[in-house]
DSSP file (Angstrom, degrees, kcal/mol; ACC not computed):
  #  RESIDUE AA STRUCTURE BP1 BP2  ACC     N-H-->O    O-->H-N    N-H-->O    O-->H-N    TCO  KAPPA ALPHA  PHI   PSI    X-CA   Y-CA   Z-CA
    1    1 A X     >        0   0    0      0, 0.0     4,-1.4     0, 0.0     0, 0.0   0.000 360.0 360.0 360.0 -39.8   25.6  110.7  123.9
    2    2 A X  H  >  +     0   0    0      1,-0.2     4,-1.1     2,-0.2     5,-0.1   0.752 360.0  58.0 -89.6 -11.0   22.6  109.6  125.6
    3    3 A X  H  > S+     0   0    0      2,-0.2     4,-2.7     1,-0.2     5,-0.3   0.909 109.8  45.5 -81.2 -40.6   24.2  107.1  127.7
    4    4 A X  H  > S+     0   0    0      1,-0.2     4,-2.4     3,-0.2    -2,-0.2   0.880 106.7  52.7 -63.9 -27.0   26.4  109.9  129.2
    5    5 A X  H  X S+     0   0    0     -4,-1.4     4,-4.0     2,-0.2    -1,-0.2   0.918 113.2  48.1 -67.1 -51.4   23.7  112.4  129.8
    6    6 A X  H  X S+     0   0    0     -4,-1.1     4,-2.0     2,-0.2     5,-0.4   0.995 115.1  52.4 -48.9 -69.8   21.7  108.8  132.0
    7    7 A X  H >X S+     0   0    0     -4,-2.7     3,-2.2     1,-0.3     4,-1.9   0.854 113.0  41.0 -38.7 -62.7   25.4  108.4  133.8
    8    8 A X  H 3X S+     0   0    0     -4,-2.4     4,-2.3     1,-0.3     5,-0.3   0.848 113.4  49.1 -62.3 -47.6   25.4  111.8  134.7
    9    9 A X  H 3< S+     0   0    0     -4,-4.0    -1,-0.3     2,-0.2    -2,-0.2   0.597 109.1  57.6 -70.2  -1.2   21.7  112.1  135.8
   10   10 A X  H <X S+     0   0    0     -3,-2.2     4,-1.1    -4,-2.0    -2,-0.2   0.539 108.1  46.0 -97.2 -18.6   22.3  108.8  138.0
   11   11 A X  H >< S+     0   0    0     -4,-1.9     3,-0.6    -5,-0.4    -2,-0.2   0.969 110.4  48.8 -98.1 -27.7   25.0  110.5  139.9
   12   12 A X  T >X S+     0   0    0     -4,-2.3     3,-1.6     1,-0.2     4,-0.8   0.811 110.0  62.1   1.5 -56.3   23.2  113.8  140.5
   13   13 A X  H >> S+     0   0    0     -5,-0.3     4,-3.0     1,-0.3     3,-1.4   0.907 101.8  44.1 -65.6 -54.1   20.6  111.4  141.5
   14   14 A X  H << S+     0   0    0     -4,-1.1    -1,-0.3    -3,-0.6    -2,-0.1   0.334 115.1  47.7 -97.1  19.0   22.5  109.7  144.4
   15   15 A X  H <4 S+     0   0    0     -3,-1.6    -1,-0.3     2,-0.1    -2,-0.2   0.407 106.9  51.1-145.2  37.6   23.7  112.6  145.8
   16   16 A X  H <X S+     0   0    0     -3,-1.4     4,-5.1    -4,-0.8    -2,-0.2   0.558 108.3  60.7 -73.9 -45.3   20.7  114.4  145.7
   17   17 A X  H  X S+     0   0    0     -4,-3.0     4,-2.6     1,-0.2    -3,-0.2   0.839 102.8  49.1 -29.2 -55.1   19.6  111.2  147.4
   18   18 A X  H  > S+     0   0    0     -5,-0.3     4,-3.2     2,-0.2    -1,-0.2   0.949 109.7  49.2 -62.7 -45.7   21.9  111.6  150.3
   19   19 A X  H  > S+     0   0    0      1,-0.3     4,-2.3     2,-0.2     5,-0.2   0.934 108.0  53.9 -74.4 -34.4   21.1  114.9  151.0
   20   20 A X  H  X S+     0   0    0     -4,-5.1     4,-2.1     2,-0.2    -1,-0.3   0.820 108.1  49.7 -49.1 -39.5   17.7  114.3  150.9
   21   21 A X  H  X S+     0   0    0     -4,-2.6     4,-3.0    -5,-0.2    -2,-0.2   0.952 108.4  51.6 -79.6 -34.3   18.0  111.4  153.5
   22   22 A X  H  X S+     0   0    0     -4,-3.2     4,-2.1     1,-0.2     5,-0.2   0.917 110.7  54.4 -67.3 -28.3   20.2  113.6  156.1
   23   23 A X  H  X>S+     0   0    0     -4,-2.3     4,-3.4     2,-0.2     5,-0.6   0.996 114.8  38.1 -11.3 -83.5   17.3  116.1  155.7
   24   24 A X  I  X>S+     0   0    0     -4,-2.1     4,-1.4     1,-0.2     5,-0.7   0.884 115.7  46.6 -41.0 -46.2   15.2  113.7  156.5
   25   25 A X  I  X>S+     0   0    0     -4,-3.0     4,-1.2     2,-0.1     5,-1.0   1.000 124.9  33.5 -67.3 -54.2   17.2  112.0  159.1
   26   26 A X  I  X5S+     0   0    0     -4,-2.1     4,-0.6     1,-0.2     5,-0.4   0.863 122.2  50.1 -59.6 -44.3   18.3  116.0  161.1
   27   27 A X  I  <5S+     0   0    0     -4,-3.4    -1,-0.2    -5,-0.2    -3,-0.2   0.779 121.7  18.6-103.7 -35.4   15.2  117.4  160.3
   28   28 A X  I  X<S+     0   0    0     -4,-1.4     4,-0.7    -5,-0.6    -1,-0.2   0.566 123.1  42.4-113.8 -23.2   12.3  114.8  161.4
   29   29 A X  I  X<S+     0   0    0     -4,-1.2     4,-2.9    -5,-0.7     5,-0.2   0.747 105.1  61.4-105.2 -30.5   13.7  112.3  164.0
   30   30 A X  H  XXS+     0   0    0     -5,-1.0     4,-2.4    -4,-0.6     5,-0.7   0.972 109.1  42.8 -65.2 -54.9   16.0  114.9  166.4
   31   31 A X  I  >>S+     0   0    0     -5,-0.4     4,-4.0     1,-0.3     5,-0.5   0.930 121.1  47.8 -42.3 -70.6   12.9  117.0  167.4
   32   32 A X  I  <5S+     0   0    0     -4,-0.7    -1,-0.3     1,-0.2    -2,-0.2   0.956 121.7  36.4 -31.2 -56.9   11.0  112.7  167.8
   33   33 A X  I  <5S+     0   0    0     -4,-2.9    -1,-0.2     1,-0.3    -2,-0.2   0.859 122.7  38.7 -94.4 -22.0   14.0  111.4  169.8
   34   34 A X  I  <5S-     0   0    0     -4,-2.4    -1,-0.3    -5,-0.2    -2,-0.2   0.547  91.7-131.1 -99.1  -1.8   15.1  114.4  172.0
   35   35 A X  I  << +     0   0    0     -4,-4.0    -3,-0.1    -5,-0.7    -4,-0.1   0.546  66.4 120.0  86.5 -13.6   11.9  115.8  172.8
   36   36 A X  S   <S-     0   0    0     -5,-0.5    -1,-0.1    -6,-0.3    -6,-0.0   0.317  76.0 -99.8 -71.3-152.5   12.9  119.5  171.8
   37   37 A X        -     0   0    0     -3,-0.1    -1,-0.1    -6,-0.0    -6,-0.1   0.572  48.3-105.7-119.1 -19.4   11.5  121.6  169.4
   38   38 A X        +     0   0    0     -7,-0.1     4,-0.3    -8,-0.1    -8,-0.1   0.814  65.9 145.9  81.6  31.6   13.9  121.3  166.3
   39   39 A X  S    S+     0   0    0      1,-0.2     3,-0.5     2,-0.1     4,-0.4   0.855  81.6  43.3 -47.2 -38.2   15.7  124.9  166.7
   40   40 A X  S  >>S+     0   0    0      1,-0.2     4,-1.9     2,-0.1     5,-0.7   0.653  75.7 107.9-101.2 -13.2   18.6  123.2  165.5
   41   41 A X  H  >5S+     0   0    0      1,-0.2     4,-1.5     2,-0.2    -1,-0.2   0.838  81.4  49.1 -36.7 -45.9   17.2  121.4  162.8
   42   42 A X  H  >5S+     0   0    0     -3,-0.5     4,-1.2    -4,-0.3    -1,-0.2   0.917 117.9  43.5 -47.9 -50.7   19.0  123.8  159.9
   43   43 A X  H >>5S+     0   0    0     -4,-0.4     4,-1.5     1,-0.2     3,-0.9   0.934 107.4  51.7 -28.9 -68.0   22.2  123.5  161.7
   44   44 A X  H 3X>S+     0   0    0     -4,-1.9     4,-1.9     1,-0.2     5,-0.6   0.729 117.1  44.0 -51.4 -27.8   21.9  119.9  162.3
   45   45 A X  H 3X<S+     0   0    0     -4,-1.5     4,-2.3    -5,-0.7    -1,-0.2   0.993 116.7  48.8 -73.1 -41.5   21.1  119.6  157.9
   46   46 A X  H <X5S+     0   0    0     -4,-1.2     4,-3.7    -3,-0.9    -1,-0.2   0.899 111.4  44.9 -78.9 -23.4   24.0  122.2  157.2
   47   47 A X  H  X5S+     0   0    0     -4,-1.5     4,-1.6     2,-0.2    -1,-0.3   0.797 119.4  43.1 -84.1 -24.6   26.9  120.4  159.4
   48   48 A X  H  X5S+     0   0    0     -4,-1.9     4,-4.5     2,-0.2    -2,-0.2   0.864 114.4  50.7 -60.7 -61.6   25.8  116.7  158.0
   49   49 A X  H >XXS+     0   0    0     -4,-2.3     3,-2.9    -5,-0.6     4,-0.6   0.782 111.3  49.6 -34.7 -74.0   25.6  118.4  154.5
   50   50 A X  H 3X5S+     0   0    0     -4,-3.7     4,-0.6     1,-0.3    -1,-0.2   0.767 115.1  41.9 -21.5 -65.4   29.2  119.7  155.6
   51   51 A X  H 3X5S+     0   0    0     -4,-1.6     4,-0.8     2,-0.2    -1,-0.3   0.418 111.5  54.4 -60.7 -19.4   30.4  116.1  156.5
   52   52 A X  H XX5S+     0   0    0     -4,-4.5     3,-3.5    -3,-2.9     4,-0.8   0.802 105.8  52.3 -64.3 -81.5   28.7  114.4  153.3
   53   53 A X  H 3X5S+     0   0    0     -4,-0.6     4,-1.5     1,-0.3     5,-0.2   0.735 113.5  51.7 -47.9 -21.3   30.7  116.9  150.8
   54   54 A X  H 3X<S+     0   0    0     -4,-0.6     4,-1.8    -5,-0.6    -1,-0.3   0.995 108.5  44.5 -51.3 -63.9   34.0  115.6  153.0
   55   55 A X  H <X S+     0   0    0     -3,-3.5     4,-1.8    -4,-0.8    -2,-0.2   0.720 110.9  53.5 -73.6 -16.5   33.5  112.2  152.7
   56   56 A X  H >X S+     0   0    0     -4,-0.8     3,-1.8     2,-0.2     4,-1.7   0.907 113.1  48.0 -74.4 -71.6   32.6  112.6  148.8
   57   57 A X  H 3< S+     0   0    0     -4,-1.5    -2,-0.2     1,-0.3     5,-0.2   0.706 111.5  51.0 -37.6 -43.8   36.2  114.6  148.4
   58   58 A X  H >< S+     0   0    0     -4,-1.8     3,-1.0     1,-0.2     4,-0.4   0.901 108.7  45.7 -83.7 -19.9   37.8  111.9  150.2
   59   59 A X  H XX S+     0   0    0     -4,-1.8     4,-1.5    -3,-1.8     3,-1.1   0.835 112.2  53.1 -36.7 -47.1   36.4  109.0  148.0
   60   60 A X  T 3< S+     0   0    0     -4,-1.7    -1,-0.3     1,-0.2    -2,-0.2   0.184 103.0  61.6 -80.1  33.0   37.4  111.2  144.7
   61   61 A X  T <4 S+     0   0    0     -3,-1.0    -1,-0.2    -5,-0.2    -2,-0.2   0.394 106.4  48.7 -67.1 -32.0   41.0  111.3  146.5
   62   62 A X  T <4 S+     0   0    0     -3,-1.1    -2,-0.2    -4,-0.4    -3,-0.1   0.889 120.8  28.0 -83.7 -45.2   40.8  107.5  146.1
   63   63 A X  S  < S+     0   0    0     -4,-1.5     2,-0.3     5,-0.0    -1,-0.2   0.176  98.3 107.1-113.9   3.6   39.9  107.1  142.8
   64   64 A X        -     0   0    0     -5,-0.2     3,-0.1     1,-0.2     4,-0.1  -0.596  39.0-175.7 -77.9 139.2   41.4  110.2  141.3
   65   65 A X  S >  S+     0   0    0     -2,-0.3     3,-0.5     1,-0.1    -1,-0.2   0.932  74.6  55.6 -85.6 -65.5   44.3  110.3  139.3
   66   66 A X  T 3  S-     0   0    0      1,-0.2    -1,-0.1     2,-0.1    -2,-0.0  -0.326 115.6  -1.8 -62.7 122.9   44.4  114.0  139.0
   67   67 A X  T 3>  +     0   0    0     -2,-0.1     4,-1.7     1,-0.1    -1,-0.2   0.746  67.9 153.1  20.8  50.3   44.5  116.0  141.8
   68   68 A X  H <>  +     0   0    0     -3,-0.5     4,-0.6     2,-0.2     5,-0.1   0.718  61.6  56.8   9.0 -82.9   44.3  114.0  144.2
   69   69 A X  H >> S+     0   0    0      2,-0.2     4,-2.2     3,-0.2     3,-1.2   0.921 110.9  55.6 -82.7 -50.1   46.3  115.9  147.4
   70   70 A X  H 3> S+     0   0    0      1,-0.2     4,-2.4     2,-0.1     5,-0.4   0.878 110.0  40.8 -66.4 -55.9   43.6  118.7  146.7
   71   71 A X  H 3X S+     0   0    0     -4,-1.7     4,-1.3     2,-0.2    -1,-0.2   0.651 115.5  49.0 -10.0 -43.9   40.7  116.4  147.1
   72   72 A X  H <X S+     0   0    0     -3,-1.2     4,-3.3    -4,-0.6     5,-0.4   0.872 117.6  43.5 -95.1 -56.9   42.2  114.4  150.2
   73   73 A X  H  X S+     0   0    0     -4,-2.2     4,-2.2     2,-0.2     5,-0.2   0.936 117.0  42.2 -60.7 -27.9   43.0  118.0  152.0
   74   74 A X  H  X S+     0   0    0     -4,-2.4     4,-3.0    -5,-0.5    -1,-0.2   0.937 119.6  48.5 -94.9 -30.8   39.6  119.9  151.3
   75   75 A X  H  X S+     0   0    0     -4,-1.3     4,-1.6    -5,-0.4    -1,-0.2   0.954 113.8  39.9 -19.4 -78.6   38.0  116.8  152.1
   76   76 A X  H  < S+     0   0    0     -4,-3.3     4,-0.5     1,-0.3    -2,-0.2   0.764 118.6  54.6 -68.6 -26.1   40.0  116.0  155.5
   77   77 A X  H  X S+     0   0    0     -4,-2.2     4,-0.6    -5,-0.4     3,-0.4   0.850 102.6  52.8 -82.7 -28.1   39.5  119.8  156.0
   78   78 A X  H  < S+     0   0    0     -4,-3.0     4,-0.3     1,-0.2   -24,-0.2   0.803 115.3  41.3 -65.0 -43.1   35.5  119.6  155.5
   79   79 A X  T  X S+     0   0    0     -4,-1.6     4,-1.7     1,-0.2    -1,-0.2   0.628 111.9  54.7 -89.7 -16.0   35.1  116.5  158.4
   80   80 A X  H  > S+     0   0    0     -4,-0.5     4,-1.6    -3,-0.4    -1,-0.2   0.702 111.3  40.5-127.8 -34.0   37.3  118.1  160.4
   81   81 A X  H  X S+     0   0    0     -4,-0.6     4,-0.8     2,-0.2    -2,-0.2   0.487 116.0  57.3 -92.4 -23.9   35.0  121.5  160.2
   82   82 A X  H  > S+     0   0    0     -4,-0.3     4,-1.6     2,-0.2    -2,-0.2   0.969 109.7  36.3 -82.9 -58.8   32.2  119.3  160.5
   83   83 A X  H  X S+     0   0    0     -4,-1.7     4,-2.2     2,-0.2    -2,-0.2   0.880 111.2  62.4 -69.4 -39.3   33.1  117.5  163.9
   84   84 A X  H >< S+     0   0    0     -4,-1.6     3,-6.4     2,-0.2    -2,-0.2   0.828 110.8  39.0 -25.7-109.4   34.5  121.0  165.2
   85   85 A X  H 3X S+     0   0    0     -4,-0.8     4,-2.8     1,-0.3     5,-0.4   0.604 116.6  57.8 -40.7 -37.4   30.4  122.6  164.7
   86   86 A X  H 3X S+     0   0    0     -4,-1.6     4,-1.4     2,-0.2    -1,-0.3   0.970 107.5  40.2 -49.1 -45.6   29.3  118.9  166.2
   87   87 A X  H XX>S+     0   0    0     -3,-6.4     3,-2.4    -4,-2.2     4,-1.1   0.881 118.2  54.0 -81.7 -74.2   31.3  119.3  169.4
   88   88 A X  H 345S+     0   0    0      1,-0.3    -1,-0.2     2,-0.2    -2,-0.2   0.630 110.3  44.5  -9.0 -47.9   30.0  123.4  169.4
   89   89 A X  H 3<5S+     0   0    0     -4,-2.8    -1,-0.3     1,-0.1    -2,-0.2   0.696 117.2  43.6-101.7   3.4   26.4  122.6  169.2
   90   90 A X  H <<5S-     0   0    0     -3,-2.4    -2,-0.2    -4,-1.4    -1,-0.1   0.870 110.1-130.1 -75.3 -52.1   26.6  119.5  172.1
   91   91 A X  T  <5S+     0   0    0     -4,-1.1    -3,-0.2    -5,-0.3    -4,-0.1   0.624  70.7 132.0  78.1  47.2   28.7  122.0  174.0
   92   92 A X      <       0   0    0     -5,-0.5    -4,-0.1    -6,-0.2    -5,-0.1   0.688 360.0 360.0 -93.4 -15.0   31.3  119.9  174.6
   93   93 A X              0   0    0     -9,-0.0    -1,-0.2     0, 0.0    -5,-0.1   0.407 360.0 360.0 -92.0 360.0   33.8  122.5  173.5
C-alpha cells in the first residue's frame, strides 16, 4: 500500500517537474535572450504545456496496451495544435 501511494507520488513528481522547468525555461530566459518584455511569457508556458501533455500521450501510446489509438491521436493532435500556436505567435503563418 505504501509503496504504491511513493510510485504514484514519484510520478506526479516528474511531471510536476517538467512543468515547472518549461515555466522556468518560457517564463525567465525569453524576456533575457530576446530583449522584450515577456508579453508572451503565459502563452509561451501554455503552448509548451500543450506540447509536454502530447508527447506524454504519445509515450502512453507506446507502452499502453489499452487504448492505445486514443492516446497516439490525442497525443499527435496536441503537437500538432502546439506547433500550429508556435508558427501564430512567430508569425510565420
Amino acid at each position: 500500500m505504501l509503496s504504491e501511494t511513493l510510485s504514484k507520488v514519484r510520478a506526479g513528481f516528474k511531471y510536476i517537474y517538467l512543468v515547472m522547468f518549461f515555466t522556468l525555461l518560457a517564463g525567465f530566459f525569453q524576456p533575457l535572450i530576446t530583449g522584450s518584455s515577456g508579453e508572451n511569457t503565459v502563452s509561451g508556458v501554455i503552448v509548451l504545456f500543450v506540447g509536454l501533455v502530447g508527447g506524454i500521450l504519445l509515450y502512453k501510446s507506446a507502452t499502453s496496451e489499452k487504448n492505445r489509438i486514443i492516446y497516439f491521436g490525442g497525443g499527435a493532435v496536441l503537437i500538432a495544435i502546439s506547433l500550429t500556436l508556435i508558427f501564430q505567435m512567430t508569425g510565420r503563418v
